[in-house]
N, C-alpha and C positions, 0 to 999 in steps of 0.2 A: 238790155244788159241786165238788168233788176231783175225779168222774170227768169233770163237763165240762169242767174246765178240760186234763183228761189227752188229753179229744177233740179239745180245739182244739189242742193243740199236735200229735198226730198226723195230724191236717187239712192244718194247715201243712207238714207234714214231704212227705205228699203232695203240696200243689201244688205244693210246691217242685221236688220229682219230676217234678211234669206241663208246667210252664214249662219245664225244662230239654230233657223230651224233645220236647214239642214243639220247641223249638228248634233241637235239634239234624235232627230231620226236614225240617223250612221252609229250617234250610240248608247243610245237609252232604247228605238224604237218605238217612241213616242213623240206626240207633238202637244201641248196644252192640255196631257192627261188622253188624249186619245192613243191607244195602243196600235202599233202598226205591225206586230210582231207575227207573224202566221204560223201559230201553232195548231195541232191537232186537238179538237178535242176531248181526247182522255188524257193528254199532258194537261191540256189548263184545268182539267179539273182536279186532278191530283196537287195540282202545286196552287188551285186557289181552294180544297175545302179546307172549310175553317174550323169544322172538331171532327176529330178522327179518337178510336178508340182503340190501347192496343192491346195487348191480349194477356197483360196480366193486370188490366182494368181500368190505366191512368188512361186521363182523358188529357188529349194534345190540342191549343187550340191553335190557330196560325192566324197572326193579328194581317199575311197582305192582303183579304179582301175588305178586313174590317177599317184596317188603317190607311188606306190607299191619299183619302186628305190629310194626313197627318203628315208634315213635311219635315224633315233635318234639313242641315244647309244644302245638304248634296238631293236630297231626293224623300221618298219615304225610308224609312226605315222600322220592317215589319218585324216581328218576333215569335218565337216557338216560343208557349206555357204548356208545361208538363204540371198537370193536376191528379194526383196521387186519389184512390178508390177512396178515402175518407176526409177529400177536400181539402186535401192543403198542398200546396201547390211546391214542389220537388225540385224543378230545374225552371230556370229563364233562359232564355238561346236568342243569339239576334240572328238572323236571318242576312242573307247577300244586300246589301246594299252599296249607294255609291257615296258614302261620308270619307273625309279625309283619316286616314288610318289611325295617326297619330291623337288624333282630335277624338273620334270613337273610341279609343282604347280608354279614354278617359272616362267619357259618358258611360260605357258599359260597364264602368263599377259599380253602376244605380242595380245591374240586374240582381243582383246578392239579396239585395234590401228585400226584394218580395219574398223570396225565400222562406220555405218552414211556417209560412204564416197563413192564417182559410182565404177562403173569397170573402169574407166579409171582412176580416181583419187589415187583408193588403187596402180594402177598397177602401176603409176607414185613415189610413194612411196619408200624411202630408211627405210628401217625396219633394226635398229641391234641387233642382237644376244642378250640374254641373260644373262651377266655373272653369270659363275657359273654353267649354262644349256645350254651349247653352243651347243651340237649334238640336244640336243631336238628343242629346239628354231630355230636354223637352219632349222630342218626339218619343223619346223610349217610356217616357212617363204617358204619354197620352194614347200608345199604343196597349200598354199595360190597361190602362185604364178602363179602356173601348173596349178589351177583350173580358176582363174581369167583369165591365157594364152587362156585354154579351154571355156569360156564365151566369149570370145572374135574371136574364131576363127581360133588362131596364134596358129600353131602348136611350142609346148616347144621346145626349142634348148636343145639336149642332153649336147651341148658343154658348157653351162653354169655351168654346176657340175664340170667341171674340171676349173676353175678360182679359180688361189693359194690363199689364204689371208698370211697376213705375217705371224699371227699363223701359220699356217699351214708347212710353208716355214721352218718357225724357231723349230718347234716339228720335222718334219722330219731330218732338221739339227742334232738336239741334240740329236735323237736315232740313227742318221749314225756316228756322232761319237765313242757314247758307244757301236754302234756292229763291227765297224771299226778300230778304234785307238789302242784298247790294244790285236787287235791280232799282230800289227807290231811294240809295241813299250809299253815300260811300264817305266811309269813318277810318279812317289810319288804326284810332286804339279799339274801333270795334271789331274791326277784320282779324288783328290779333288774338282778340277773345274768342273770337270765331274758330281760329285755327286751333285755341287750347281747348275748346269745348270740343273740335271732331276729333284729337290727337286722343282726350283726358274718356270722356264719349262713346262717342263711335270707334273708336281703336282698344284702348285698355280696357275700359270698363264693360265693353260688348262684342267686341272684332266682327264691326259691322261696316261691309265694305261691298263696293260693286268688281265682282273675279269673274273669272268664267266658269267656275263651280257653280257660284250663285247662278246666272244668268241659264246653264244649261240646266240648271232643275228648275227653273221659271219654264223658261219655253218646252223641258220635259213632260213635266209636270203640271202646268199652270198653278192657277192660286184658288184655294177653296175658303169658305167663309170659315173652316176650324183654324188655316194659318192665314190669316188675313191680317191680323194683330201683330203677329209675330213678322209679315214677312211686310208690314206699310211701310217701315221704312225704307228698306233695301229697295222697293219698287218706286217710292220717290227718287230714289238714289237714279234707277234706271232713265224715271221722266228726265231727271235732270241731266243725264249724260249722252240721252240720245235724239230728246225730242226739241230740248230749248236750243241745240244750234240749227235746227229745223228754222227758229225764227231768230236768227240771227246771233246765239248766243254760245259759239263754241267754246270750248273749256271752261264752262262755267264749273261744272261737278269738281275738274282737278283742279283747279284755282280756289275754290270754294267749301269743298265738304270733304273730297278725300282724306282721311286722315293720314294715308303715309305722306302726301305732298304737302299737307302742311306741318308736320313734322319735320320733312327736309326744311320746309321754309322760316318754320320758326328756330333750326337749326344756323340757318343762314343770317340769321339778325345778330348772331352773335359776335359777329365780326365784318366790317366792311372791305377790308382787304379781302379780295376774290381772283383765282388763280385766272390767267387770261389764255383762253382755248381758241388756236388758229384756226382759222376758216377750215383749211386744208382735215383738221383733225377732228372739227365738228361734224364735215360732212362724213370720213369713215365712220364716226360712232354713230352716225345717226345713219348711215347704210346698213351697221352691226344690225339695228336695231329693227330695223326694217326686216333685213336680212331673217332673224331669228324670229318675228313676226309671223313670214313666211313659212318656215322650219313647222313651227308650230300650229297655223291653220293645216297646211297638210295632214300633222299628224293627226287633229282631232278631224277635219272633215274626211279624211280616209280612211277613220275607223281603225284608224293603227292602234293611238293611245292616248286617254287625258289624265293619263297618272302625269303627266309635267304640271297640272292645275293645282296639287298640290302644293306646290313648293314657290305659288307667288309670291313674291316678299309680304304682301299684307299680313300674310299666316304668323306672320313673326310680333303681332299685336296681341296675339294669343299666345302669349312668351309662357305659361306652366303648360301646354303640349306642342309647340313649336319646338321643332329639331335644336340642336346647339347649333350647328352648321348654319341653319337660317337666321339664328338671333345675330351668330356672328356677323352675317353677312350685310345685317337690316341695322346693328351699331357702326360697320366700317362705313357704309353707303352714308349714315347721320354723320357720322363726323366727317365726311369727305362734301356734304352739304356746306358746311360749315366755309368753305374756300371755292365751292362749284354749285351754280343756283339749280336745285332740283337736278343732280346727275340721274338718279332712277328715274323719274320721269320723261327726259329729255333723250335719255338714251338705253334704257332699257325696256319700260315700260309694255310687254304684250297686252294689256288691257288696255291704256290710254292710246294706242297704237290703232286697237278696231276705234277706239272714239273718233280719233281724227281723219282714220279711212275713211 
């Protein structure tokens, strides 16, 4: 009985595997950074040279062969520099990528800053992140950078991807506690601090969370040592969500680190009176959810669409580019916590949904 139930959780652990990659091939056509796309080529060398020259002298550089490791949340994100015949650089252009619109449109006010200024002036430049669009914005700084390195000569330092920021330092921190702590030891007021630290954390201070955004530019893209820093946390986030019920430890990630579930949860202590949900009424909501689960692997493994990955409620922790319509939706869900333990979770949840598949 033991080893089947050890098979079916390693089953699991594999479709889970097989949903993702197939996903990422239906619509990135890529798997871990390998490209499956079958193009001609004089298309891929038109769309990967990386200085072209046009004919009244500016020189165009295109950062996607140079920045191909350089990750946003969604994927890379490469850019067109227009460097004018006496060196100083005219236009910045972001290039097709797969970042959330709303979230980019933020980051892409960094592209201005290079502007009017030489190759040595932009290079001399401290450019900072974005709040709010911190993987995007990142990547548009280190794609600039990589390009500017390239105009210049200087071969990029791999080893600059790995330089911690204290974000960074501090997210890793706070998901090595919650996948650490309550396996050796379970504390009523530490678990609490635990929830304020992924809500205050990993939600506000980073909107750093496991989606299927993240996930499909993992398995798109895989991890390169320049976002390795940036992307340790999320990919703990992943161990934890898909590997620890491997050995027995389901729901650990949404019990533990999620920031939107402890949010509802810490929403929830605010009152002990909890409205009382019939059998009858659990089972439709939790068919809903199912239901809509369904809805949604179709659309992203048939290649339909993953513009629905936008609008997880997590997005709504990035509340200066989160829609109104999401914030709306992410305060009624909190205070509906408040009388119902974790309703998003329990009954909407398309991520925590592939966890327990």
């Amino acid at each position: 009985m033991k080893s089947k139930i050890v098979i079916e959780k390693v089953l699991t652990f594999v479709v889970f595997m097989l949903i993702m990659s197939a996903a990422a091939i239906v619509n990135h056509g890529k798997l871990f950074g390998r490209d499956f796309n079958m193009r001609n080529e004089k298309t891929a060398k038109v769309e990967n040279d990386t200085i072209s020259v046009n004919a009244d002298g500016t020189m165009v550089i295109n950062t996607l062969p140079l920045g191909k490791d350089i990750m946003g949340y969604g994927g890379p994100v490469p850019l067109r520099i227009y460097i004018n015949k006496v060196g100083v650089i005219s236009k910045v252009e972001a290039l097709d990528n797969a970042e959330t619109p709303d979230f980019f449109a933020d980051a892409s006010t960094l592209l201005r800053k290079w502007e009017g200024k030489t190759v040595d002036e932009a290079l001399a430049m401290q450019v900072d992140a974005v709040s709010g669009a911190t993987f995007s914005s990142k990547a548009i700084i280190g794609n600039m950078n990589r390009a500017l390195q390239y105009v210049k000569k200087s071969a990029p330092s791999e080893n600059k991807g790995m330089e911690w920021s204290v974000q960074q330092i501090c997210l890793l921190l706070v998901v090595l506690l919650g996948a650490i702590v309550p396996l050796l030891w379970r504390n009523r007021k530490w678990h609490n601090l635990q929830l304020v630290l992924n809500v205050a954390v990993l939600g506000l201070w980073s909107g750093t969370f496991i989606s299927y955004t993240m996930m499909l530019n993992v398995f798109s893209n895989g991890i390169s040592l320049v976002s390795l820093s940036s992307m340790a946390a999320p990919l703990l986030m992943l161990v934890v969500a898909f590997v620890y019920p491997v050995f027995g430890r389901p729901g650990h990630y949404c019990a533990y680190i999620c920031p939107l579930g402890s949010a509802q949860e810490l929403m929830g202590k605010l009152s002990h009176r909890k409205l009382t949900i019939g059998k009858k009424v659990q089972k439709v909501l939790t068919a809903f959810r199912m239901l809509l689960w369904g809805v949604l692997m179709v659309l992203m493994l048939g290649g339909i669409t993953v513009g629905w990955m936008d609008y997880e409620l997590f997005t709504a922790f990035i509340y200066s580019s989160a829609p109104i319509a999401m914030l709306v939706v992410a305060v009624l869900i909190l205070l509906l916590s408040i009388f119902i333990g974790r309703p998003y979770c329990r009954f909407v949840c398309p991520t925590g949904t592939l966890m327990r598949s």
